[in-house]
Kinemage of the C-alpha trace (Angstrom):
@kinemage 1
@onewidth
@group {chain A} dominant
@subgroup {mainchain}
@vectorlist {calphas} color= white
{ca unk a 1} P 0.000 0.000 0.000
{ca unk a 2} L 0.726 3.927 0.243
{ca unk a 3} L 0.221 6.638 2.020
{ca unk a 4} L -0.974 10.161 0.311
{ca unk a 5} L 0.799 13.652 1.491
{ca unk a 6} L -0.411 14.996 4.626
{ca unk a 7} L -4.153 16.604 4.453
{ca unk a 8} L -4.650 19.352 6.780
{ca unk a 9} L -7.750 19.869 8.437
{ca unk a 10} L -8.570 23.777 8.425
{ca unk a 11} L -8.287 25.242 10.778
{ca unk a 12} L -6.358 22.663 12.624
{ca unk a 13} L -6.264 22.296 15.993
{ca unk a 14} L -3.105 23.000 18.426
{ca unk a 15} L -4.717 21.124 21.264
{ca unk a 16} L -4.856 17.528 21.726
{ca unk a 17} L -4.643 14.911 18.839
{ca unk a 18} L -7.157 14.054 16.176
{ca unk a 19} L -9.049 11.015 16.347
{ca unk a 20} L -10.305 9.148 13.454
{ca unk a 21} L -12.714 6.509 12.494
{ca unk a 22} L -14.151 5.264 9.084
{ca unk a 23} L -16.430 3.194 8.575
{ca unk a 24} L -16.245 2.100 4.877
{ca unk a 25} L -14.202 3.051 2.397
{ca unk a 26} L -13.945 7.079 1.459
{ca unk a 27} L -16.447 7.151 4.317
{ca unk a 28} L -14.614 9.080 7.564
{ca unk a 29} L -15.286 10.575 10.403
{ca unk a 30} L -12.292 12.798 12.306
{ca unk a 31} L -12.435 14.709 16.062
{ca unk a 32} L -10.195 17.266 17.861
{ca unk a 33} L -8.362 18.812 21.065
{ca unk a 34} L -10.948 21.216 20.719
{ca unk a 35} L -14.542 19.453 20.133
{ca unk a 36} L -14.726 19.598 16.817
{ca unk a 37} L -16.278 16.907 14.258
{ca unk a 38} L -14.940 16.600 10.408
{ca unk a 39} L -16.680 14.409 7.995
{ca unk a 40} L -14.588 12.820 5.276
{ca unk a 41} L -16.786 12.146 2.075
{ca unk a 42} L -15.993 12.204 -1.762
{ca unk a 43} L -12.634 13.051 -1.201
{ca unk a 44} L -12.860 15.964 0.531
{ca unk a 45} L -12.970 17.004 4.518
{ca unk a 46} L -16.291 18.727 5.695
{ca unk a 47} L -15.631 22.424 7.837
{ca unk a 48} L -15.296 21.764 11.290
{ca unk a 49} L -18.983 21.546 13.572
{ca unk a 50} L -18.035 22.094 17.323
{ca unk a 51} L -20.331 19.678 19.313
{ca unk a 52} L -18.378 19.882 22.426
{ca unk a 53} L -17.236 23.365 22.973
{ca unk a 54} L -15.614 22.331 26.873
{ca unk a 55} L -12.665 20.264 24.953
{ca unk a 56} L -11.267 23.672 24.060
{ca unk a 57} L -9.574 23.902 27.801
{ca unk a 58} L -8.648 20.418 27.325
{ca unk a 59} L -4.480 19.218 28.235
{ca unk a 60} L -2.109 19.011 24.754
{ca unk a 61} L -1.368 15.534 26.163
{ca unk a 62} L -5.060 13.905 26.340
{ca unk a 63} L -7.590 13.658 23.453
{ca unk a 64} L -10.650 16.057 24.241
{ca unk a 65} L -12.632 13.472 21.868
{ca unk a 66} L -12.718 10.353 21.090
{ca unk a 67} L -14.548 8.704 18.314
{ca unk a 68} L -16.031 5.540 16.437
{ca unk a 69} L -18.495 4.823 14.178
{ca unk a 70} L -20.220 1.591 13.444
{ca unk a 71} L -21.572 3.146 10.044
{ca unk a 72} L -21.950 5.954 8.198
{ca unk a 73} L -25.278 7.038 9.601
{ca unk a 74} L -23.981 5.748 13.542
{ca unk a 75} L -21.161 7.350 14.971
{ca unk a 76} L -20.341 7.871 18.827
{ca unk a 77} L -18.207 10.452 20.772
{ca unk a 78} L -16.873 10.276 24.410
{ca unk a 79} L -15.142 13.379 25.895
{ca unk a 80} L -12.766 13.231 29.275
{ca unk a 81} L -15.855 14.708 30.773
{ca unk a 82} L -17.965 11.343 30.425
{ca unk a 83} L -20.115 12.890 27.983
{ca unk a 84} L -21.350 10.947 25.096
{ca unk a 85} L -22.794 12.181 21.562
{ca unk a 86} L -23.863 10.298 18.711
{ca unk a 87} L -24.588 11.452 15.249
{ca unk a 88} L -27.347 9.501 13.078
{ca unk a 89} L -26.133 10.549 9.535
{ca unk a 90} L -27.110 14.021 9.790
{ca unk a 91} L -26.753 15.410 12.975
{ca unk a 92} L -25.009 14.651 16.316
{ca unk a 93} L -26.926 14.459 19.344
{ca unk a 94} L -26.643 16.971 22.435
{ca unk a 95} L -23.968 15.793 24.884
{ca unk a 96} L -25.294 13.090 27.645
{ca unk a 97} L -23.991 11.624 30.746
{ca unk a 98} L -22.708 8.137 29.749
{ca unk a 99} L -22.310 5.462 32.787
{ca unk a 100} L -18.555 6.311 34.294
{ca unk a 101} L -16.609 7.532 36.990
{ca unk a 102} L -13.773 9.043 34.667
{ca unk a 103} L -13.246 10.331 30.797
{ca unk a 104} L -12.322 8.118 28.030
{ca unk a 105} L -9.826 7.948 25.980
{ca unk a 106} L -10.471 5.106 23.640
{ca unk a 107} L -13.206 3.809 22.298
{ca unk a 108} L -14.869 1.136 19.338
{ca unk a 109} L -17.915 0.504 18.204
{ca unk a 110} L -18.029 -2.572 16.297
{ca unk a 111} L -21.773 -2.489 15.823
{ca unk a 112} L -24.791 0.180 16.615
{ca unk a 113} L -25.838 -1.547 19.824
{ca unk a 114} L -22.347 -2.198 21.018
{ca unk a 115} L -19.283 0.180 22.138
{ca unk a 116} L -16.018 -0.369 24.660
{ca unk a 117} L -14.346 2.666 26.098
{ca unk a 118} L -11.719 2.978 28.100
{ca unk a 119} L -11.148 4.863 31.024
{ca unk a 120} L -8.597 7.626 31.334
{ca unk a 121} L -5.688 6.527 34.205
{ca unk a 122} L -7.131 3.757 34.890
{ca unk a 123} L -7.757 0.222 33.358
{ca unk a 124} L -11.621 0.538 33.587
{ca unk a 125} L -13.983 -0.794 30.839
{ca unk a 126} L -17.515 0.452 30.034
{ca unk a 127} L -19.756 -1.102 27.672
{ca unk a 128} L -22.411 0.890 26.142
{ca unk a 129} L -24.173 2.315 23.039
């Protein structure tokens, strides 16, 4: 295989690290340090739609987002807050209080009624959708 050149996403985003998930091909879905959601379609990178405006105060060393998506029309988000959004193709949800004591940091979402984050400093699981 092969790489292409770096694509930036405008503007980018000093603070934390982007997270990506796609699920199909030319199908992706990207998140930043700051909140921010870009959808990857046709070759090209949507403008940025903040859905969690709090990540902006977010650490350089910690993802304010993380993100998977199951589909193209099912995508989730956890934030270090242990809020949750998901997005149903055309919109993502308003952020809501998902079942843990601490923020993620990783997540996956194999299916639409299945996810597994993980904890942030500790070796917790959650299970959820």
């Amino acid at each position: 295989g092969s790489w292409s050149r770096p694509i930036g996403l405008a503007p980018f985003s000093p603070i934390g690290s982007i997270t990506v998930s796609c699920p199909g091909v030319g199908t992706c879905v990207a998140v930043d340090g700051e909140g921010r959601v870009f959808s990857y379609k046709d070759g090209n990178w949507s403008a940025p739609v903040t859905i969690d405006p709090r990540d902006i105060a977010v650490n350089s060393d910690n993802n304010g987002l993380t993100v998977s998506c199951a589909s193209a029309t099912y995508c989730v988000a956890l934030d270090l807050w242990c809020n949750a959004f998901t997005f149903n193709g055309i919109t993502w949800s308003s952020p809501y209080a998902a079942e843990a004591t601490v923020g993620f940091t990783e997540l996956d979402c194999p299916t639409t009624s299945f996810c597994l984050a993980g904890g942030l400093y500790n070796s917790d699981l959650y299970i959820g959708s």
